[in-house]
N, C-alpha and C positions, 0 to 999 in steps of 0.2 A: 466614452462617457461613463462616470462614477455613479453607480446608485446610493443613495442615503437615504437612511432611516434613521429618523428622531424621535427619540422617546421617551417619558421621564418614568423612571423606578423606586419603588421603594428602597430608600438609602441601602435599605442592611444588604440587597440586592446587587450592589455595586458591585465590580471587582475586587478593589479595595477599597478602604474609605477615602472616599471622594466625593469631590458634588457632582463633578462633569466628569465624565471619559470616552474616550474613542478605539474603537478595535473595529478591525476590518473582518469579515465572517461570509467567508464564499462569495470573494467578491466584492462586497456589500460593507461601505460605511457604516459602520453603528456607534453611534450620537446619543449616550445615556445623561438624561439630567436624573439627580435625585429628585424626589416630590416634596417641595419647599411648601406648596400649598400658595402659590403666589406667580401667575402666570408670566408676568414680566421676569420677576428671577428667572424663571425656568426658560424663559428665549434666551435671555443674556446669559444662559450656563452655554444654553446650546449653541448660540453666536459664537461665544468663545472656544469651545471646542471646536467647532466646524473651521474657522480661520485655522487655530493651530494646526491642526491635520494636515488641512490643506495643505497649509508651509512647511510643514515636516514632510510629506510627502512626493509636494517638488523638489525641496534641497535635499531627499535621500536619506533623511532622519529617521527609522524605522520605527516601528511599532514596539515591536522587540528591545529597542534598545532604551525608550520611553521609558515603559513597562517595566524596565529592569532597574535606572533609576530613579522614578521613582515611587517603588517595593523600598531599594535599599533608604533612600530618603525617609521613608516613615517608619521604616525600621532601627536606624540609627539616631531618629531626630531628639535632641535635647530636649529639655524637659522646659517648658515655657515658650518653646520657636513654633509660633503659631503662621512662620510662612509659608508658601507652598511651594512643592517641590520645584516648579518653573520660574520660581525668583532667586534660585539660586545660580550663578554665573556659572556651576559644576557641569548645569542642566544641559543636557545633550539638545535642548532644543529650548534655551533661555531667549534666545533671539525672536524666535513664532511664538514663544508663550507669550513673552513684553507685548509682541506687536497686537495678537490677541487681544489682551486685555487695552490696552490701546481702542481698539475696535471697542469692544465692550462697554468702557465708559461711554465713551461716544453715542452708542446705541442708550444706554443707560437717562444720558441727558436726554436726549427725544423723546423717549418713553415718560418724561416725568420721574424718573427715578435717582432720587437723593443715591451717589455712594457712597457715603458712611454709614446711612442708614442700613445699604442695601448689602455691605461688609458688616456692619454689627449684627444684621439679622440671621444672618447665614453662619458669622461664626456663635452665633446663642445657639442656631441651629443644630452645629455638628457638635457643639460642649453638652447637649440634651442627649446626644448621643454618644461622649466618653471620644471622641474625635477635635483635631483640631484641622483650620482653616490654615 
């Protein structure tokens, strides 16, 4: 059995700039959403990580190797590419990210929550903070 902790952080808090991420720490799942101020966002961050993980985890997609794409991803990103590093087909774990956000909508509609709304809100969010989405 996996333990996990969910939590949401002050963006600048991140690892990198992100909304969501996942790292394993003694064991121990850890589920960071940034603090969007918007409780719904903040499940559907963490829905969507906790899926990804998962499926990285069964198919043997490490942490490490995530982490390392996408670093370089935001590091080399064009100026104007406002996608995320797990839409890109490069992505070591393109397949759990899609399926993820898959999940995400889904949880999205139930909640009552518009996604363009709830994609425009979040990329104003990370442009408030010199970050892209």
């Amino acid at each position: 059995m996996i333990s996990i902790i969910c939590h949401t952080t002050a963006h600048e808090n991140q690892r990198y700039p992100t909304l969501g991420d996942w790292f394993e720490q003694e064991g121990t799942l850890q589920i960071r959403a940034s603090r969007v101020n918007n409780h719904d966002y903040e499940a559907l961050i963490f829905l969507h990580e906790l899926v990804e993980s998962l499926l990285c985890r069964k198919r043997g997609i490490s942490e490490a190797d995530v982490d390392a794409f996408d670093t370089n991803f935001e590091n080399t990103r064009p100026s104007g590419d406002e996608s995320e590093p797990g839409d890109s087909t490069k992505a070591p774990y393109y397949k759990e990210h899609q399926f993820a956000t898959c999940v995400e909508r889904l949880m999205a509609h139930e909640l009552g929550v518009d996604w363009n709304d709830y994609e425009r809100d979040l990329n104003k969010f990370l442009e408030e903070r010199e970050v892209r989405l």
